[in-house]
Structures are given as structure tokens and as C-alpha cells.
N, C-alpha and C positions, 0 to 999 in steps of 0.2 A: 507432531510435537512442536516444530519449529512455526507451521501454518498455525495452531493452534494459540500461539503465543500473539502474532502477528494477529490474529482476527481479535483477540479480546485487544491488542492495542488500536486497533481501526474500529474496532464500534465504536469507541470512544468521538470519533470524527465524523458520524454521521448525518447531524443535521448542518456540521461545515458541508460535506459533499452533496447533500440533496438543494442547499442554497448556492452552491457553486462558488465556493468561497476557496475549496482545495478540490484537490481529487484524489481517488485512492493510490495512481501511481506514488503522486507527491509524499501523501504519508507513507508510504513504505517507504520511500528514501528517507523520512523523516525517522523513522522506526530505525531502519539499518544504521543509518547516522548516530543513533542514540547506543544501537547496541556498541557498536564498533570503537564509540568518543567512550566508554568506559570498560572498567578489568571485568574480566569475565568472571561471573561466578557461577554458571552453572551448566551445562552442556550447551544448552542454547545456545548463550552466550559463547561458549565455545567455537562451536562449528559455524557459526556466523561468522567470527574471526578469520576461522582458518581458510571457508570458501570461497566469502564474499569482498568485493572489493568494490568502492562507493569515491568517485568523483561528481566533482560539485564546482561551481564557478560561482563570479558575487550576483550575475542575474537567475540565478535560479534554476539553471541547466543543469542537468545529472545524470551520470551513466552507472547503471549496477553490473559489475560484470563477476562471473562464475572466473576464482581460481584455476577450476581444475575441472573436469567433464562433470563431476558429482556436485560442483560448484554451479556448474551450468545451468543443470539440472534445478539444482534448488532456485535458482533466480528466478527462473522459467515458471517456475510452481507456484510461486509467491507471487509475479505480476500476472499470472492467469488466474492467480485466488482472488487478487486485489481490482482486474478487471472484470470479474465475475460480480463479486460483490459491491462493484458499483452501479451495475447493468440490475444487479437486485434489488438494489435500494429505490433506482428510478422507475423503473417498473412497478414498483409497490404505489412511489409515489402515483405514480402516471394513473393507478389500477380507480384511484379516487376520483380523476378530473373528468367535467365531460368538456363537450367540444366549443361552450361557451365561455369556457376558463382561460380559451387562448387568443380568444378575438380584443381588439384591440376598440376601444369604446370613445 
């Protein structure tokens, strides 16, 4: 439910992460940030609240950290979905180039 929400909000970010402009950690803090800065309206929204906890400095540093062991848990699942699915996106990329794509002319 909660992964699920989180991935339609990261597709939205994918030709920023295939050009290296963000990455998928970043938008999930982006994502948390968004859930967190507004009232919650609907479970999601909820249990985001209640597990997760999101610091952030002005150069761009950020730690997500789990409330409570089930808190844990969810952060852990979210940045192995969000590390997953950038290792997929490049991959797909990469699946196109040959080895003349990277030499330097």
C-alpha cells in the first residue's frame, strides 16, 4: 500500500534519474517530506506520520529514520524499493548502449 503510493510518486522522476539530475533516494525524501509537511488524509498518510521521522539540513543532507521497529521496517522497504528501482531504470537504460556509446571521440 504504502510502496505502492511511493512508486506511482517516483515514476513520475524517471528520466530526472536516468539523466542524473536526482536520485531515487532523494525523491523519497522528497516524497516523505511532502507526505509529512501536510494533514493526513488517508492511512497512508497516516502511518507515514506516525512511523517516520525525516531530517534535512540547507545543503541537502537527510536522514529517514523508523519511530519504532515497524517504523524501521518500513524505511528499510522504501529505500530498498527506491534502490531497486533505480538499479532498474539504469539497467534498462544501459540494456540499449553498445560499447561505442561510451568512448570519448
Amino acid at each position: 500500500m504504502i510502496l505502492g503510493e511511493f512508486s506511482k510518486y517516483l515514476q513520475q522522476f524517471d528520466e530526472e534519474i536516468i539523466s542524473n539530475k536526482t536520485t531515487a533516494t532523494k525523491v523519497l525524501c522528497e516524497w516523505i517530506k511532502l507526505v509529512i509537511n501536510k494533514n493526513p488524509k488517508n492511512h497512508i498518510d497516516k502511518i507515514v506520520h506516525r512511523e517516520i521521522m525525516l531530517a534535512d539540513n540547507q545543503q541537502g543532507d537527510f536522514i529517514i529514520v523508523g519511530k519504532s521497529d515497524s517504523g524501521r521496517v518500513l524505511v528499510n522497504a522504501l529505500s530498498n524499493y527506491a534502490l531497486s528501482y533505480e538499479n532498474f531504470l539504469m539497467s534498462r537504460w544501459l540494456a540499449n548502449k553498445k560499447p561505442q556509446d561510451f568512448q570519448k571521440n
